[in-house]
Steps between C-alpha positions, in 0.01 A plus 500: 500500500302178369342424823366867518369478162359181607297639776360766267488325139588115516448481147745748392753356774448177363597631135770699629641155672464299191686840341779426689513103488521516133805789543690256738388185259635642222845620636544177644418283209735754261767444765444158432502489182838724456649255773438208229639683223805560657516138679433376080774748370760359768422121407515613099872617567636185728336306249681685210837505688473191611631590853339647840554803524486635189813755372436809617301402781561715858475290788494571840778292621743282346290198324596161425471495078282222407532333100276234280277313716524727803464810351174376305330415778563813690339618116196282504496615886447873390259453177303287720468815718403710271222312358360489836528849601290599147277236582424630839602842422172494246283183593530593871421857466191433232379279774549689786365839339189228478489434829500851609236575286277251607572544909418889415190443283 
């Protein structure tokens, strides 16, 4: 559909394209951004209990429970994580909705 638009109104193709960037940008950088929550919620709770996993965690198959030292750096592991999926979740999407605007304009 964009490359028929193109052919009769690059302009409006070429909004219509930057349209959809920022619609795929911003999914992806809210996806990221939940992902880091989640990853900083997960590391709040080890930290709290004090073991990996946490009670009340579901895991997938039977998992070896790590205490003290171990379990804090699986914690520090996951808060680490999810400070950089917001940083890229919101710096990388900032910059690439920049980049798309300049390649368009």
């Amino acid at each position: 559909a964009i490359k028929k638009l193109h052919q009769e109104n690059p302009r409006a193709a070429d909004e219509k394209a930057l349209h959809l960037a920022v619609i795929a940008l911003c999914v992806g950088g809210l996806s990221l951004v939940g992902m880091g929550g989640w990853f900083w919620r997960l590391g709040r709770r080890i930290n709290l209990a004090g073991r990996f996993p946490p009670p009340g965690m579901k895991v997938i198959k039977d998992t070896r429970v790590r205490t003290d030292v171990a379990a804090r750096r699986v914690a520090d592991l996951a808060q680490l994580a999810a400070f950089s999926c917001i940083v890229v979740g919101t710096v990388g999407m900032w910059y690439l909705y920049g980049l798309t605007v300049a390649m368009l304009r």
